[in-house]
ROSERO-872352 format. One line per field, with one value per atom (N, C-alpha, C): residue number from 0; x, y, z; residue in three letters. Coordinates in nm, 3 decimals, decimal comma. Layout:
nr = [NUM  ...]
px = [X  ...]
py = [Y  ...]
pz = [Z  ...]
rest = [ALA  ...]
***
This chain:
nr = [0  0  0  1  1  1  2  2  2  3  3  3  4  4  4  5  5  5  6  6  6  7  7  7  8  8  8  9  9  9  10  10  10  11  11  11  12  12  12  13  13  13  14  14  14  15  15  15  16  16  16  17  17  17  18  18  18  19  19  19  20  20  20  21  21  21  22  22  22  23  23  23  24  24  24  25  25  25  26  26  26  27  27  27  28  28  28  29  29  29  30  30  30  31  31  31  32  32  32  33  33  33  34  34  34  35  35  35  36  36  36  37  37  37  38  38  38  39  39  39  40  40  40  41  41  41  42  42  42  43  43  43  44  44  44  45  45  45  46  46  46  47  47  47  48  48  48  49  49  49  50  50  50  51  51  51  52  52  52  53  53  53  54  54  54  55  55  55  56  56  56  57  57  57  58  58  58  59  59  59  60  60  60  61  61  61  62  62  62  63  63  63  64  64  64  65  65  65  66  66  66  67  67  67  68  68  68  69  69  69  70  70  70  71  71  71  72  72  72  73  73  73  74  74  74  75  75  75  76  76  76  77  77  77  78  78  78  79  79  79  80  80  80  81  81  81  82  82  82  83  83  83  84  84  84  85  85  85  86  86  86  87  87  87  88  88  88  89  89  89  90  90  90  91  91  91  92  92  92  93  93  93  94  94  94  95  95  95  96  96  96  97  97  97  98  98  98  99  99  99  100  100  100  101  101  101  102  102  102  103  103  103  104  104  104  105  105  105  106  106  106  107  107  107  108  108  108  109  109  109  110  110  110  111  111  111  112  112  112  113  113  113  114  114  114  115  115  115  116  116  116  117  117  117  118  118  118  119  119  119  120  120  120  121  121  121  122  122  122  123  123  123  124  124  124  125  125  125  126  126  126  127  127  127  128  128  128  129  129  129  130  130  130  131  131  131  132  132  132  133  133  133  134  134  134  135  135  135  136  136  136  137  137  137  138  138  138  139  139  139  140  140  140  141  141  141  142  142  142  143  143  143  144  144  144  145  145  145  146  146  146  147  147  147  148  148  148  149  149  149  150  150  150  151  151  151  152  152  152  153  153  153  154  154  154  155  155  155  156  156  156]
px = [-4,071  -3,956  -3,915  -3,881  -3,830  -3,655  -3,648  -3,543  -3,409  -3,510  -3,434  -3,410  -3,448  -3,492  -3,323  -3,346  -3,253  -3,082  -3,117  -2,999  -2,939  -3,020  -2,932  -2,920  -2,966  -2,893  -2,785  -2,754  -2,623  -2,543  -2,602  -2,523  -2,432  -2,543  -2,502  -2,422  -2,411  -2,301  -2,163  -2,188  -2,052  -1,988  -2,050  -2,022  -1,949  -2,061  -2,014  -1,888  -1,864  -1,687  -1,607  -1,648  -1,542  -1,497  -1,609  -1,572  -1,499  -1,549  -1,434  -1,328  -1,291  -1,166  -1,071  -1,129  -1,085  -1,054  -1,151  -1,169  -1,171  -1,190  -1,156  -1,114  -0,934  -0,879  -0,873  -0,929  -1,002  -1,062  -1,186  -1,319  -1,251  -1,159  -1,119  -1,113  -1,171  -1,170  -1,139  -0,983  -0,942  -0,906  -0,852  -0,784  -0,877  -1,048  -1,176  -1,257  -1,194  -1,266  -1,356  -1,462  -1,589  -1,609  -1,694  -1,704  -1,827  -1,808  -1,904  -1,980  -1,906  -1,964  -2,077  -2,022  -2,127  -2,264  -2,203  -2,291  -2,429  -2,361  -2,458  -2,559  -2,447  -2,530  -2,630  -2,620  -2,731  -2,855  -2,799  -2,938  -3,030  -2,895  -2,969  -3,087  -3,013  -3,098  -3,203  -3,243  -3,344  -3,486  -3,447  -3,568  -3,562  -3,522  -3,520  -3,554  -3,591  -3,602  -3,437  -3,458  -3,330  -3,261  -3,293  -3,243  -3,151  -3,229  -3,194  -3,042  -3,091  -3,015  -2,815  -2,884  -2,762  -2,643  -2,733  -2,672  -2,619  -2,645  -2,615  -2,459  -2,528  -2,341  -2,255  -2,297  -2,171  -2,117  -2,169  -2,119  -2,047  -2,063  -2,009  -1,916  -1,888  -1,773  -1,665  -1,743  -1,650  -1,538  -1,640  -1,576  -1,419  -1,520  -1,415  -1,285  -1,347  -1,231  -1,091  -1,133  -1,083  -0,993  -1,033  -0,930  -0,836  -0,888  -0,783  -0,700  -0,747  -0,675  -0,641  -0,674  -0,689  -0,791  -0,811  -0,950  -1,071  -1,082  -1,128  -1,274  -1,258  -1,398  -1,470  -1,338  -1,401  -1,537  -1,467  -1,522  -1,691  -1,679  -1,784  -1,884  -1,920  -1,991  -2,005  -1,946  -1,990  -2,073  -2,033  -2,112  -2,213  -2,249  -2,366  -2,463  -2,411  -2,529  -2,563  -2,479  -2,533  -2,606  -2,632  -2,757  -2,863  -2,881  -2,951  -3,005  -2,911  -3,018  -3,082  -3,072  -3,133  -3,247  -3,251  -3,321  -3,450  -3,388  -3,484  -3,565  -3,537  -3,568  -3,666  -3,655  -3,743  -3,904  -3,847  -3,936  -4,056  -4,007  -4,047  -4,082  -4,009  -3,985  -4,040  -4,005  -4,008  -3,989  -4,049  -4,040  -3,961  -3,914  -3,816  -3,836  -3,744  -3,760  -3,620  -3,561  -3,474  -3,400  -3,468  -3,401  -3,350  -3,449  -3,418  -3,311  -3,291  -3,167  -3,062  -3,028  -2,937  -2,898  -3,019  -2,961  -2,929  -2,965  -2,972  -2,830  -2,790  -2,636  -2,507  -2,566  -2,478  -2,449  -2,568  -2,535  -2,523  -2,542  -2,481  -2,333  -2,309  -2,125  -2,041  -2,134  -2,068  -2,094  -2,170  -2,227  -2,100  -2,095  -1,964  -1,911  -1,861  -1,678  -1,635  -1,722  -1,768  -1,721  -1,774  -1,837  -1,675  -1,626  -1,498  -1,374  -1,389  -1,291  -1,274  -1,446  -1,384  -1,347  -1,391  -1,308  -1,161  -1,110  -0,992  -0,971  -0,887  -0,826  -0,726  -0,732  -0,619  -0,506  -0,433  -0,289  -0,342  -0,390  -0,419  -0,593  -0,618  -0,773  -0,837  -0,763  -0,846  -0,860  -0,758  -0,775  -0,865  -0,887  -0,933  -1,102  -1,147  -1,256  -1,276  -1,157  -1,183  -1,228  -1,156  -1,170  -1,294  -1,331  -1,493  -1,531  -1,597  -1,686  -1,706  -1,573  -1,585  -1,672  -1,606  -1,628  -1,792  -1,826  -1,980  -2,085  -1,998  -2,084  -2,057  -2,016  -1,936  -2,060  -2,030  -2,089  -2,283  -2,331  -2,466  -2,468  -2,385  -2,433  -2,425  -2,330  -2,335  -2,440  -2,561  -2,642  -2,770  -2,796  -2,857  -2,879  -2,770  -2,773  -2,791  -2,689  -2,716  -2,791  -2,903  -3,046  -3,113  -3,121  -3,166  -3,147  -3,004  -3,000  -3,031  -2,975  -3,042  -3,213  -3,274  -3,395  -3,463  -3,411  -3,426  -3,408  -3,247  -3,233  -3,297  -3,318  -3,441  -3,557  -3,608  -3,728  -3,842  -3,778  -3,932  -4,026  -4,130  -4,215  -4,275]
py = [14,156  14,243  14,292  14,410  14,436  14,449  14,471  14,486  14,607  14,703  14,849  14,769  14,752  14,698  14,598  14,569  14,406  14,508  14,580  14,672  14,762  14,842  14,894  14,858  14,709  14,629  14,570  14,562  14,527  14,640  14,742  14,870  14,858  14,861  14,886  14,769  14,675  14,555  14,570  14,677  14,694  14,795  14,876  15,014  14,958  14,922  14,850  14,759  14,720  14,617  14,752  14,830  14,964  15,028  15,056  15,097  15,043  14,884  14,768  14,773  14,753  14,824  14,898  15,029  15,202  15,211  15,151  15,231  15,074  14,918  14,815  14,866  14,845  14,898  15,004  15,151  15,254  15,243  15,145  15,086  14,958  14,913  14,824  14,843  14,793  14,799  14,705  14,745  14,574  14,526  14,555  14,479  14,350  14,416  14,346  14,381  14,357  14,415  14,420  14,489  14,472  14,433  14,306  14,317  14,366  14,510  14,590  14,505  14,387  14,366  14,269  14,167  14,060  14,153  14,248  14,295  14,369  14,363  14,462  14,353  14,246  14,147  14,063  14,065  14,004  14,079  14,196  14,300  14,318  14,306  14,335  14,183  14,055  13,973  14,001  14,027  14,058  14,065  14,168  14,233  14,130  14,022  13,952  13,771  13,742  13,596  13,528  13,377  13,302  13,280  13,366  13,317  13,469  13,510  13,738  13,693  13,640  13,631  13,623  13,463  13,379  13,466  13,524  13,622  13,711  13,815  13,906  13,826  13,730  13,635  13,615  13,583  13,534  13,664  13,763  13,927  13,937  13,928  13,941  13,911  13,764  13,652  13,673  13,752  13,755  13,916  13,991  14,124  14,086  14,019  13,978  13,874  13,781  13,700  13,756  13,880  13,945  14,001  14,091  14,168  14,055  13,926  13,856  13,800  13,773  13,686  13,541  13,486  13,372  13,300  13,148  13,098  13,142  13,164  13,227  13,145  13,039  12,943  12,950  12,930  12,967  13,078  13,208  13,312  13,271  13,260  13,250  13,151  13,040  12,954  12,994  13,041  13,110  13,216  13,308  13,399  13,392  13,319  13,280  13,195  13,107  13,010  13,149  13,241  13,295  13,409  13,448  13,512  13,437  13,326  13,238  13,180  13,143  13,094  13,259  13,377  13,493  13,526  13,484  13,541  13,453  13,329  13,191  13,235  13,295  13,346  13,400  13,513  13,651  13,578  13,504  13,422  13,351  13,297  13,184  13,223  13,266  13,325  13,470  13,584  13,703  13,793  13,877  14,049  14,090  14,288  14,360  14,335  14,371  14,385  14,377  14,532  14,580  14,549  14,461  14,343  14,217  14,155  14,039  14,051  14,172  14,210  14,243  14,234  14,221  14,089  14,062  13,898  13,828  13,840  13,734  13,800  13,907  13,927  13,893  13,865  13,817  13,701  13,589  13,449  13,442  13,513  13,477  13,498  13,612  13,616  13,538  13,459  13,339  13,252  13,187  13,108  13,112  13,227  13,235  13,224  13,280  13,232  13,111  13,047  12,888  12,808  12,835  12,737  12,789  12,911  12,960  12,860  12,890  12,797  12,637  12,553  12,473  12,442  12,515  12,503  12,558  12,622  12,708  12,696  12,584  12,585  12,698  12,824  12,907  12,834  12,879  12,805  12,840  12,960  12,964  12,978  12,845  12,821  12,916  12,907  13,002  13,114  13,204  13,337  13,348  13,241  13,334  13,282  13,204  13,210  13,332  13,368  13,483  13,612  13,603  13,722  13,715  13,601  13,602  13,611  13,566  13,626  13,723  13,811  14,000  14,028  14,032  14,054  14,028  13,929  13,881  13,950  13,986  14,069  14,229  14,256  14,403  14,422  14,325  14,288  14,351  14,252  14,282  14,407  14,471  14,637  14,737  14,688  14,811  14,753  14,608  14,575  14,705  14,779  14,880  14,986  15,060  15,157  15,127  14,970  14,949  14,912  14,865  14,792  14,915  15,081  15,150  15,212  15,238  15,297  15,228  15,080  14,946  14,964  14,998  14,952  15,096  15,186  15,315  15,304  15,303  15,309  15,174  15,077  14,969  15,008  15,123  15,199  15,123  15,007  14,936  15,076  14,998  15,129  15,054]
pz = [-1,645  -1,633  -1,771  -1,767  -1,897  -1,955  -2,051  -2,126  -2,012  -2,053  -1,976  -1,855  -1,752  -1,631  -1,639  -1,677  -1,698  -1,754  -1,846  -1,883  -1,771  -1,690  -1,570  -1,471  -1,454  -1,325  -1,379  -1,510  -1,540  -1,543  -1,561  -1,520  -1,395  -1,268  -1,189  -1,089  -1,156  -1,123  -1,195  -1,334  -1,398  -1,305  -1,264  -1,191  -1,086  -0,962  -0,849  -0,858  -0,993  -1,014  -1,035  -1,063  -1,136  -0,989  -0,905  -0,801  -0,707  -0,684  -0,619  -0,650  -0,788  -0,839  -0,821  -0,821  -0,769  -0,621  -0,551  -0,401  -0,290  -0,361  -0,284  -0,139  -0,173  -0,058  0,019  -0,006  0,082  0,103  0,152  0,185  0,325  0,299  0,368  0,535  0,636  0,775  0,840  0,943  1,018  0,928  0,790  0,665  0,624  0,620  0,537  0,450  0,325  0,237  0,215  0,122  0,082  -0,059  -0,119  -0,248  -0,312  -0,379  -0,406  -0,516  -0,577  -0,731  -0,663  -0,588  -0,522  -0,435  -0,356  -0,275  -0,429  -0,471  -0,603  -0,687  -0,714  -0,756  -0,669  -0,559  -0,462  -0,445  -0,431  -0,437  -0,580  -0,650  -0,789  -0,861  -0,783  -0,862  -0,754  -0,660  -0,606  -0,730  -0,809  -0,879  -1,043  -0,997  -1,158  -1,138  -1,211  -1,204  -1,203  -1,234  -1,187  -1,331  -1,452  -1,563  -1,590  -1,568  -1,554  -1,450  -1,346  -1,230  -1,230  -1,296  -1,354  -1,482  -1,542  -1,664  -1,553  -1,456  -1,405  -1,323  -1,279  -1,151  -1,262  -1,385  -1,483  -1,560  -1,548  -1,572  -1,456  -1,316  -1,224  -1,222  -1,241  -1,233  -1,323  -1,448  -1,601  -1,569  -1,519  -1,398  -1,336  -1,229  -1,106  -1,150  -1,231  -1,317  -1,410  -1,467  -1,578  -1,461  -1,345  -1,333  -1,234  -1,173  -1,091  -1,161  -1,266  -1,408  -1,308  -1,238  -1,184  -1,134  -1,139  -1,124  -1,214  -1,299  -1,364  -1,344  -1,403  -1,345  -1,282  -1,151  -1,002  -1,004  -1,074  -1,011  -1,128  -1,229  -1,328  -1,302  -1,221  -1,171  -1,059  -0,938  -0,801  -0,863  -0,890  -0,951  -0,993  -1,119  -1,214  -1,089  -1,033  -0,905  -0,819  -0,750  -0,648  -0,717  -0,850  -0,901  -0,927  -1,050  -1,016  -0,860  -0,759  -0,611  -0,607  -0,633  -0,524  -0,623  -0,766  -0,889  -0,850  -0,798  -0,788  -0,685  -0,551  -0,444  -0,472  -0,583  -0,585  -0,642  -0,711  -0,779  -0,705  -0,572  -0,500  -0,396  -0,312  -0,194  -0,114  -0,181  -0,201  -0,264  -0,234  -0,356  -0,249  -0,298  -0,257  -0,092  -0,047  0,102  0,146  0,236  0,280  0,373  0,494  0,562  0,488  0,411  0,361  0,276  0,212  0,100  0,195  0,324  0,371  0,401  0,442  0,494  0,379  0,245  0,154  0,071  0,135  0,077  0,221  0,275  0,359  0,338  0,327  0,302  0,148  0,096  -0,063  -0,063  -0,002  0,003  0,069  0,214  0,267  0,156  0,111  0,061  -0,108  -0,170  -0,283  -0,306  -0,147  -0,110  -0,086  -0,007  0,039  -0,066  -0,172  -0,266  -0,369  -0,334  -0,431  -0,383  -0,215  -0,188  -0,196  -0,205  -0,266  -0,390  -0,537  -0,665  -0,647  -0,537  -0,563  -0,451  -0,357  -0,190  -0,181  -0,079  -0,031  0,078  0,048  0,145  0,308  0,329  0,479  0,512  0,530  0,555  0,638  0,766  0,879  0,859  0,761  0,756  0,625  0,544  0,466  0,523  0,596  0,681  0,740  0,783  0,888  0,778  0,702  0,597  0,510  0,519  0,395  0,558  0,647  0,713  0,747  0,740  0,805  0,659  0,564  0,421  0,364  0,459  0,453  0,526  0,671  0,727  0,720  0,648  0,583  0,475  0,354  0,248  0,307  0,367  0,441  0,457  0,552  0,611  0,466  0,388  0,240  0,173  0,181  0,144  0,169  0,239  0,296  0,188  0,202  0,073  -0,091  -0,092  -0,210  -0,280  -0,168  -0,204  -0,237  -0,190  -0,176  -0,333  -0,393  -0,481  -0,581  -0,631  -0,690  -0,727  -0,588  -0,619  -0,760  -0,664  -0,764  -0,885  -0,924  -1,050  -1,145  -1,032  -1,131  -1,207  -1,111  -1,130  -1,091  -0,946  -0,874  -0,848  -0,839  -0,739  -0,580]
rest = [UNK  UNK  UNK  UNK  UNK  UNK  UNK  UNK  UNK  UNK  UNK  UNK  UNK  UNK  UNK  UNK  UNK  UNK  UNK  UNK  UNK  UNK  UNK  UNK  UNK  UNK  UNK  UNK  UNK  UNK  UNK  UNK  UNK  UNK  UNK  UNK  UNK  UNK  UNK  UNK  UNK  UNK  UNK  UNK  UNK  UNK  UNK  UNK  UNK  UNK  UNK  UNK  UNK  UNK  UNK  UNK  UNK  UNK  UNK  UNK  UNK  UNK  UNK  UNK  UNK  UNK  UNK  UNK  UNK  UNK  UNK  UNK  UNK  UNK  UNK  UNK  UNK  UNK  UNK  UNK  UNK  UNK  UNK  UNK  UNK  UNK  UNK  UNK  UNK  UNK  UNK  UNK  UNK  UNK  UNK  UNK  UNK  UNK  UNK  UNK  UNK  UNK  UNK  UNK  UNK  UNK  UNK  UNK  UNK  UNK  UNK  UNK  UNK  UNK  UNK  UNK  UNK  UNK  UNK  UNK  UNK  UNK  UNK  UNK  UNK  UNK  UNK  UNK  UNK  UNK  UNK  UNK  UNK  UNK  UNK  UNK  UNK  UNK  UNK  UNK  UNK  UNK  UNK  UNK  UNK  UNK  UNK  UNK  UNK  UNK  UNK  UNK  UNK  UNK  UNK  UNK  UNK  UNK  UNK  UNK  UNK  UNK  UNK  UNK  UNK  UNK  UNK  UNK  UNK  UNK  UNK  UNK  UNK  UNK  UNK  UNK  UNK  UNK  UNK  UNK  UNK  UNK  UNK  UNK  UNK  UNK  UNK  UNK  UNK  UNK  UNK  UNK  UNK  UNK  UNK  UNK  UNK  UNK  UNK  UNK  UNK  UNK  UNK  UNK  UNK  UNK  UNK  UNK  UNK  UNK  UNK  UNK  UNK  UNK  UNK  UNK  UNK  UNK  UNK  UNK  UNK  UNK  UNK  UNK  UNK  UNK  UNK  UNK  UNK  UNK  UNK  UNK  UNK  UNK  UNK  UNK  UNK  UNK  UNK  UNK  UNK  UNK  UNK  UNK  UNK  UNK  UNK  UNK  UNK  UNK  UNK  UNK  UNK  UNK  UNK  UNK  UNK  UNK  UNK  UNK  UNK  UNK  UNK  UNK  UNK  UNK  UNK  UNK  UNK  UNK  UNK  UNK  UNK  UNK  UNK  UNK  UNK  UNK  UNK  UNK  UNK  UNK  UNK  UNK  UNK  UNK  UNK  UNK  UNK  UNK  UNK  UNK  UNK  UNK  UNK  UNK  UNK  UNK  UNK  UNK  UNK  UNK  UNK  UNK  UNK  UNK  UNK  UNK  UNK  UNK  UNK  UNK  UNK  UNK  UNK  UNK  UNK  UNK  UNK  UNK  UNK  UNK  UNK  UNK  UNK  UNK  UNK  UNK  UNK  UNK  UNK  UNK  UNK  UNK  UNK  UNK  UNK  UNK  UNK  UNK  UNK  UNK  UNK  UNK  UNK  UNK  UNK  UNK  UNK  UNK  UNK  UNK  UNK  UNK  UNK  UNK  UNK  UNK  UNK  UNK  UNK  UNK  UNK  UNK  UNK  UNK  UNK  UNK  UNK  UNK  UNK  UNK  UNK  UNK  UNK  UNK  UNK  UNK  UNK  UNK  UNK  UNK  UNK  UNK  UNK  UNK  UNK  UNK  UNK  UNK  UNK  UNK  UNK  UNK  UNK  UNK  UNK  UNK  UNK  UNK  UNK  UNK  UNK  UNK  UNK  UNK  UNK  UNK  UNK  UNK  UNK  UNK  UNK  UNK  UNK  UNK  UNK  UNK  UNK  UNK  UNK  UNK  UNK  UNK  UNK  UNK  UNK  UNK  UNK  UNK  UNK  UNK  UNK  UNK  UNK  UNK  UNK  UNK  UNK  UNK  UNK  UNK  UNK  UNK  UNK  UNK  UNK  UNK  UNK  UNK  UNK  UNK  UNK  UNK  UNK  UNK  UNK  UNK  UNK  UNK  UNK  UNK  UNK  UNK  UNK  UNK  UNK  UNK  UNK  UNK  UNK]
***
């Protein structure tokens, strides 16, 4: 993998936080958000090993941390593991593939939140279950396009 390669998938995880940012809540359906930065980073470690990976979740985390200004941890270790497990994936497991980059952003965003809520317990358990799973399976269906434009601007062939 190269340098460039590795430079505009961090691009496009900075982007994807800029846009979460901006448009979060106009994206929102049934009051479930989507997180563009995770959904970006799942696709994106797709095309990188588990060391590329881990650098890309802790950009993520450092993103998502900065603008919650809370948990900050939280978000920087969820993050950094769920690039690392998908980097590890690509490695082991599989190359690109447009189903699997849905499924493997679906359970990475269950799997984030999972792992967020236990460094960081929310006061109302059930909803925010209810809310990472819409958010997970939300997350998956924008996995589609974003795998699409991701893979492009990677410049896979």
């Amino acid at each position: 993998m190269t340098r460039a390669r590795s430079a505009r998938l961090a691009a496009a995880v900075v982007i994807a936080f800029i846009l979460q940012a901006a448009l979060g809540g106009d994206l929102a359906v049934a009051g479930i958000r989507p997180n563009l930065a995770l959904t970006t980073l799942s696709v994106a470690c797709i095309f990188v090993g588990p060391v590329t990976g881990a650098l890309l979740g802790f950009l993520c985390g450092l993103l998502e941390a900065s603008f919650a200004a809370l948990f900050v941890g939280s978000y920087l270790v969820t993050r950094s593991v769920a690039g690392w497990a998908v980097g590890a994936l690509e490695e082991r497991v599989f190359r690109d593939n447009l189903v699997f980059a849905a499924i493997t952003t679906f359970l990475v965003s269950l799997l984030a939140e999972v792992a967020f809520f236990l460094f960081a317990p929310q006061p109302d358990a059930r909803a925010f279950a209810l809310a990472t799973v819409g958010a997970a399976a939300y997350n998956g269906m924008l996995a589609v396009p974003v795998y699409l434009l991701v893979r492009r601007s990677a410049g896979v062939r």
